[in-house]
ZAMARDREN-320531 format. One record per atom (N, C-alpha, C): x negated, y, z negated; atom name; residue number from 1; residue in one letter. Coordinates in steps of 0.001 Angstrom, whole numbers, always signed. Layout:
# ZAMARDREN-320531
     east    north       up  name  resi  resn
        X        Y        Z    CA   NUM     a
...
# end
This chain:
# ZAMARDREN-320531
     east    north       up  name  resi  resn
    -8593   +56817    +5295     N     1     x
    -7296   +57398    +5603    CA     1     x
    -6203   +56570    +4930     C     1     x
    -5566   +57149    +4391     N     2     x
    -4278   +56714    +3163    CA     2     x
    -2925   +56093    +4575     C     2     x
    -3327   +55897    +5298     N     3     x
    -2181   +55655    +6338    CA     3     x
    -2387   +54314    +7471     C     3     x
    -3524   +54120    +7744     N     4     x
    -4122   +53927    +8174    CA     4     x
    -4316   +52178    +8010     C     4     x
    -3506   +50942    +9005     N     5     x
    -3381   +50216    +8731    CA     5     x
    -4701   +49422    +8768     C     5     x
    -5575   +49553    +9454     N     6     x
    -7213   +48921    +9143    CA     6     x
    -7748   +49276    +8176     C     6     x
    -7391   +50468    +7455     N     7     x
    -8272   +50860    +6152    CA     7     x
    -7600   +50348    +5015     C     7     x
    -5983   +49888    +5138     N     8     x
    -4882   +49348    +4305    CA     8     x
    -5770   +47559    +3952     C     8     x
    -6197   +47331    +5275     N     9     x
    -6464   +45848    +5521    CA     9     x
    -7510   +45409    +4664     C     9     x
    -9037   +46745    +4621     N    10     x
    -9929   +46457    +4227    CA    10     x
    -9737   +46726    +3159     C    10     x
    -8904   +47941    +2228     N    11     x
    -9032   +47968     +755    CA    11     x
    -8065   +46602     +755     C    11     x
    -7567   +46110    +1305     N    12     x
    -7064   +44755     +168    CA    12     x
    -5372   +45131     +550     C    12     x
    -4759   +45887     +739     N    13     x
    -2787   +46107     +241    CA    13     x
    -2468   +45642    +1066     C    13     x
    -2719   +45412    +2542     N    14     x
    -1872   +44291    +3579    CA    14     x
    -2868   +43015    +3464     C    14     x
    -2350   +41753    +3572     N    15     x
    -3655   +40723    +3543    CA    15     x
    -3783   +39842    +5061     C    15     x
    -4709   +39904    +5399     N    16     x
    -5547   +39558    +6155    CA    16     x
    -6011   +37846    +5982     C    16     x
    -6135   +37164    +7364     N    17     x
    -7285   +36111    +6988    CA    17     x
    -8352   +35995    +7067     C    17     x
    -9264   +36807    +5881     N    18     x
   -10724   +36879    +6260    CA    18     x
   -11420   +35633    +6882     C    18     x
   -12587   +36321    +7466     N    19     x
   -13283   +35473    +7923    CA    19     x
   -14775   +35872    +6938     C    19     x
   -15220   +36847    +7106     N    20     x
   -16776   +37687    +6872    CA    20     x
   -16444   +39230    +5799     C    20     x
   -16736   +39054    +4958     N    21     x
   -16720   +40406    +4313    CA    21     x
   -18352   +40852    +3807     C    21     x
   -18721   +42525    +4014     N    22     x
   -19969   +42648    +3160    CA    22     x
   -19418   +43795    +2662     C    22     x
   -20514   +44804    +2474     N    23     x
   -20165   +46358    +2181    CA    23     x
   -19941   +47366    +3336     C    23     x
   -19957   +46479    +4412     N    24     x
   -20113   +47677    +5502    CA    24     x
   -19113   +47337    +6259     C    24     x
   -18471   +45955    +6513     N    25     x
   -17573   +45507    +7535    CA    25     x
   -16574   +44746    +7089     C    25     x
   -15772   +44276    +7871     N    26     x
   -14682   +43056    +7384    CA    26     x
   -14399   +42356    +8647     C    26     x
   -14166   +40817    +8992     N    27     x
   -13992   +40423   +10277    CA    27     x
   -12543   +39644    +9292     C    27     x
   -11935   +39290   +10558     N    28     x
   -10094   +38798   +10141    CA    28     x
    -9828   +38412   +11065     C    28     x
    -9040   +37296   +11311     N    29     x
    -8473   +36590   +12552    CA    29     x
    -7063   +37938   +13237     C    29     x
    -7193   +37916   +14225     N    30     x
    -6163   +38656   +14768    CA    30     x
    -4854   +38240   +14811     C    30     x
    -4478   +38877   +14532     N    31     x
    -2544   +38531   +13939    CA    31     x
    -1774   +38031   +15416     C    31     x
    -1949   +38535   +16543     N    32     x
    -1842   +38079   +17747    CA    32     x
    -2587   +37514   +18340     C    32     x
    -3190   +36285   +18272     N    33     x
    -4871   +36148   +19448    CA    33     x
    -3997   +36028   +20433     C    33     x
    -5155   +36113   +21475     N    34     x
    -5636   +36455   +23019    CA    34     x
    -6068   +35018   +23289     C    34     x
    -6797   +34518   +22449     N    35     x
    -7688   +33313   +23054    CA    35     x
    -7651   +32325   +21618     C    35     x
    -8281   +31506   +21921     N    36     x
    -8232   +30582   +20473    CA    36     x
    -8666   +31453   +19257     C    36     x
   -10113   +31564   +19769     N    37     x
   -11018   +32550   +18724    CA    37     x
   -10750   +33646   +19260     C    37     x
   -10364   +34716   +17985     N    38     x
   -10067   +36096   +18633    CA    38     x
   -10062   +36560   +17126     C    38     x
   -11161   +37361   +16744     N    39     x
   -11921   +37817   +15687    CA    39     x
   -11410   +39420   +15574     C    39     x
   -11178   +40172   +15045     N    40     x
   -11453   +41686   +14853    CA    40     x
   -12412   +41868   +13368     C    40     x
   -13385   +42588   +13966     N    41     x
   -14535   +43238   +13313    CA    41     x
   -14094   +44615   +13105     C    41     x
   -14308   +45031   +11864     N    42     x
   -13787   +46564   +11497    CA    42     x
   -14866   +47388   +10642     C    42     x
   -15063   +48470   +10655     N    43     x
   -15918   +48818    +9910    CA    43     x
   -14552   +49298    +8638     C    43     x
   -15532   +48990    +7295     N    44     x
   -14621   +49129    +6207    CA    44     x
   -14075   +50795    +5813     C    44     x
   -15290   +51397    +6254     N    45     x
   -14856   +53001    +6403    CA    45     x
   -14677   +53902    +7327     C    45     x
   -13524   +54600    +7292     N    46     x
   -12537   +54659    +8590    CA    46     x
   -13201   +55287    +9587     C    46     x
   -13688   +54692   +10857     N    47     x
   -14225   +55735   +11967    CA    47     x
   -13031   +55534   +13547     C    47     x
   -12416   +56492   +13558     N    48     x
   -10820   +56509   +14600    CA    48     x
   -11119   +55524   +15919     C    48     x
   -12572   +56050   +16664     N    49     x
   -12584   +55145   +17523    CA    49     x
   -14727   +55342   +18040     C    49     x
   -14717   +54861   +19119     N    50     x
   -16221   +54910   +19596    CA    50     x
   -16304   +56414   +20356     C    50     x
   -15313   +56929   +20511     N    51     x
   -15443   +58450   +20823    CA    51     x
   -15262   +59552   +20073     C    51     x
   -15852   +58999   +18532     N    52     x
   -15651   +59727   +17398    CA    52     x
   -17038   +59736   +17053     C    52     x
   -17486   +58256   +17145     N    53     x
   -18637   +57794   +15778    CA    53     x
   -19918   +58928   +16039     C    53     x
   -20923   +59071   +15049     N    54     x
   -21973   +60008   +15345    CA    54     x
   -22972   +59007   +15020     C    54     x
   -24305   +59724   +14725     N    55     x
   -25524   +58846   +14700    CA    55     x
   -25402   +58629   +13355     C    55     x
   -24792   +59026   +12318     N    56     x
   -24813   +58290   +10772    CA    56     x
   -23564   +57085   +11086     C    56     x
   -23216   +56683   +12062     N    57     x
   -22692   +55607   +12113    CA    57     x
   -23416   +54557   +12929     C    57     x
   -24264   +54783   +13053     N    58     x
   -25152   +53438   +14044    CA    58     x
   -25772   +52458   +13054     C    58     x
   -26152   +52314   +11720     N    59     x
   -26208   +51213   +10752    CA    59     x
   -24840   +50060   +10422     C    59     x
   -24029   +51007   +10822     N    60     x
   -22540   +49868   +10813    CA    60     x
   -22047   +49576   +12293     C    60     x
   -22298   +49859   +13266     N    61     x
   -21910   +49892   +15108    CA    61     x
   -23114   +48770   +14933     C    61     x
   -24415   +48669   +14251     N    62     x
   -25205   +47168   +14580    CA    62     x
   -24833   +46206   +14040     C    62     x
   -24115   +46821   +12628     N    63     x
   -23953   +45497   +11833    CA    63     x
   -22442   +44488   +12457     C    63     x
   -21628   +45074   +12951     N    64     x
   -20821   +44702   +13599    CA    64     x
   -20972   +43718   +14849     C    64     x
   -22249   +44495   +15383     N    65     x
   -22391   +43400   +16590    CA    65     x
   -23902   +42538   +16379     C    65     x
   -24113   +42446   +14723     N    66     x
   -25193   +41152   +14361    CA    66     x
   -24786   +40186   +13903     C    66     x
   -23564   +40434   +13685     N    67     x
   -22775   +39472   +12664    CA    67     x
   -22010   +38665   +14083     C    67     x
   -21603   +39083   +15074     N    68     x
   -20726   +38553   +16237    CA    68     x
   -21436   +37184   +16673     C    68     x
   -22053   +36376   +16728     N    69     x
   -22664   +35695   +17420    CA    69     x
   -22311   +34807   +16764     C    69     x
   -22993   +34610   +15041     N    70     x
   -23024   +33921   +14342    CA    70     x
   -20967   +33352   +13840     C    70     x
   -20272   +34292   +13676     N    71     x
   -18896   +34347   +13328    CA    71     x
   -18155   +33813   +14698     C    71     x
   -18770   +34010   +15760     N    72     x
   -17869   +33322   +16976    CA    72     x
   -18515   +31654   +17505     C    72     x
   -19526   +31342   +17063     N    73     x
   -19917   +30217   +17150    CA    73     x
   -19499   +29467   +15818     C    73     x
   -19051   +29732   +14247     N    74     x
   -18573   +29081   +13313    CA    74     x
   -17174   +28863   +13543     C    74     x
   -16392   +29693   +14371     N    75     x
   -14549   +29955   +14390    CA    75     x
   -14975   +29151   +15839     C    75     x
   -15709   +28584   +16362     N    76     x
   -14906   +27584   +17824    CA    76     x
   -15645   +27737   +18964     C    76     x
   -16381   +28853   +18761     N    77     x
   -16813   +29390   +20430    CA    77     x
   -18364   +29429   +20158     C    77     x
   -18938   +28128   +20154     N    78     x
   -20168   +28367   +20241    CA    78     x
   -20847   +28261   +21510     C    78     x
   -20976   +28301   +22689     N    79     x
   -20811   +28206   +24474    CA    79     x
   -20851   +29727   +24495     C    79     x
   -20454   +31011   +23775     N    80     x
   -20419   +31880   +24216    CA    80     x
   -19021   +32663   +23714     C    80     x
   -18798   +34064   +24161     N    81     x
   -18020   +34856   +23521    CA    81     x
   -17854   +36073   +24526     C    81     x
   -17225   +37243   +24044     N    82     x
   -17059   +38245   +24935    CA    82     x
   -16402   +39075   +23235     C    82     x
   -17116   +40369   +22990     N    83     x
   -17028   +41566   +22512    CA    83     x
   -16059   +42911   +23266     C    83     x
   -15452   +43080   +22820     N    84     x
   -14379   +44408   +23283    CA    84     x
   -14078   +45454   +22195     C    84     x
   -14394   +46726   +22780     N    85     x
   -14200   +47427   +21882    CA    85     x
   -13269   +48365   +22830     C    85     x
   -11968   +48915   +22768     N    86     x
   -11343   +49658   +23264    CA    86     x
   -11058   +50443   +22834     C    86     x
   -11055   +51838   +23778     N    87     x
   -11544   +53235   +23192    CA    87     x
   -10299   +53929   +23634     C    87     x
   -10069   +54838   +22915     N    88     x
    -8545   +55596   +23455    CA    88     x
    -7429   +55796   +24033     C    88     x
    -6932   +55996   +24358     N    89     x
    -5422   +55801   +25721    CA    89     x
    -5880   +55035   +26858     C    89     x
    -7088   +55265   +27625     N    90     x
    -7570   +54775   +28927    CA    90     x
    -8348   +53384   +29118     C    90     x
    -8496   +53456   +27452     N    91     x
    -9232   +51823   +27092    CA    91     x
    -7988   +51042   +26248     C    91     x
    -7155   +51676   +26316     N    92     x
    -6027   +51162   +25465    CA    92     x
    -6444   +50250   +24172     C    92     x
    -6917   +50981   +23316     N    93     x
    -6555   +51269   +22075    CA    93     x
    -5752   +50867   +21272     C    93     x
    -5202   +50316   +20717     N    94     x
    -3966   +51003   +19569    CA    94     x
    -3516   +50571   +18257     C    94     x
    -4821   +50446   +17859     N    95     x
    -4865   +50899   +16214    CA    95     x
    -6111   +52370   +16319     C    95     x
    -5812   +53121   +15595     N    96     x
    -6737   +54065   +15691    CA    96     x
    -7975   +54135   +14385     C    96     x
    -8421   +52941   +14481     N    97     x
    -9577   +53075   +13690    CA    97     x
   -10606   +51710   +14566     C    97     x
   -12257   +51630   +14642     N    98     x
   -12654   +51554   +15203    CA    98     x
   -12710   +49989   +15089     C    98     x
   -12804   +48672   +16317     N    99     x
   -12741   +47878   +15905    CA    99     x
   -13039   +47106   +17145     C    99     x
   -13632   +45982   +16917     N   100     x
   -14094   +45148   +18516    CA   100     x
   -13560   +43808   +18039     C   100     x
   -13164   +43307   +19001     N   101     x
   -12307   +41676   +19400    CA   101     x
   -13316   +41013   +19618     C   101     x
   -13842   +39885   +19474     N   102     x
   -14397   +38823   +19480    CA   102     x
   -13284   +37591   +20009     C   102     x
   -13664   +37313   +21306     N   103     x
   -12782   +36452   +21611    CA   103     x
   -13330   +35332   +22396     C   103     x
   -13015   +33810   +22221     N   104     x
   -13590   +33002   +22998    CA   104     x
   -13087   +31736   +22916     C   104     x
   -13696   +30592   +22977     N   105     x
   -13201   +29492   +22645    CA   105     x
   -13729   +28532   +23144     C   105     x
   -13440   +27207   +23174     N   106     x
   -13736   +26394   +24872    CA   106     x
   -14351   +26509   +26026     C   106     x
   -12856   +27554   +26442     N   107     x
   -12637   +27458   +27974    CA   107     x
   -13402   +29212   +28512     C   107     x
   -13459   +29205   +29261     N   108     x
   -14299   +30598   +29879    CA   108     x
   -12911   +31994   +29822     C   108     x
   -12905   +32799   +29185     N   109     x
   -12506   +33701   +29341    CA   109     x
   -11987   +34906   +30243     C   109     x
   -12502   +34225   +31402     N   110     x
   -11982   +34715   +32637    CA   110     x
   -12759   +36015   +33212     C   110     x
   -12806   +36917   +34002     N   111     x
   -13223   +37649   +35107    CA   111     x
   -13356   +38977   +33939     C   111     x
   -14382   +39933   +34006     N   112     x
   -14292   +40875   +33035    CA   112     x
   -13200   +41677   +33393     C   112     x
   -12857   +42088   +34288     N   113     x
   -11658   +43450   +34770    CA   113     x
   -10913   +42514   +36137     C   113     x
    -9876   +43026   +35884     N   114     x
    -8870   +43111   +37137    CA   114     x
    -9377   +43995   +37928     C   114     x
   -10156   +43366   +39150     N   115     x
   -10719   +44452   +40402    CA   115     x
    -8917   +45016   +41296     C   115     x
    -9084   +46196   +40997     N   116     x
    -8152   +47316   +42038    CA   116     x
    -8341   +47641   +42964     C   116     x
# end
C-alpha cells in the first residue's frame, strides 16, 4: 500500500533503526518504547491486521514469532519477553498493517491485563 506508513518503513523512504531484516520481515526499535526493549516486527508485505491474514500468510505469522526470542535476548531481555499483537479498534491497533511488539527488559513487565 502506497500510503501506508509500515510499508513506507520497510521499502526504505521513512528510516527506521533496524534491528533484523530478511525477505519476509523487518524488526525496528519502536519510535516510542513502552519498556527498555520494545521491538516491532512487521511483515514486509502489507497484511492490515491478524483479522485479515489467510492461510498463505502463515510462513511469515511463524517467521515473525521465530525470530522473537533470539532478537529480544540480543536488545537486553534475555530473562524473558512478552509478544503483542493488537488487532483492530478493540485491541487498539493503530497502525493498520500487521505488527507485534516485543517488549521486555530487566525488570518484569507487569500483570498481562488490567482485571475489570
Amino acid at each position: 500500500m502506497d500510503d501506508c506508513l509500515f510499508c513506507k518503513i520497510a521499502r526504505g523512504q521513512i528510516p527506521s533503526r533496524k534491528v533484523y531484516e530478511d525477505d519476509e520481515v523487518l524488526v525496528f526499535h519502536d519510535i516510542n518504547p513502552a519498556r527498555p526493549v520494545h521491538l516491532l516486527v512487521i511483515p514486509k508485505h502489507h497484511i492490515t491486521s491478524l483479522a485479515t491474514v489467510s492461510e498463505a500468510d502463515i510462513p511469515v505469522l511463524g517467521r515473525m514469532l521465530a525470530i522473537a526470542n533470539r532478537l529480544a535476548s540480543e536488545q537486553g531481555s534475555p530473562d524473558g519477553f512478552r509478544v503483542i499483537i493488537n488487532t483492530g479498534r478493540i485491541g487498539h491497533q493503530e497502525v493498520p498493517h500487521l505488527h507485534a511488539h516485543i517488549v521486555g527488559g530487566s525488570e518484569p513487565v507487569g500483570p498481562m491485563l488490567k482485571r475489570i
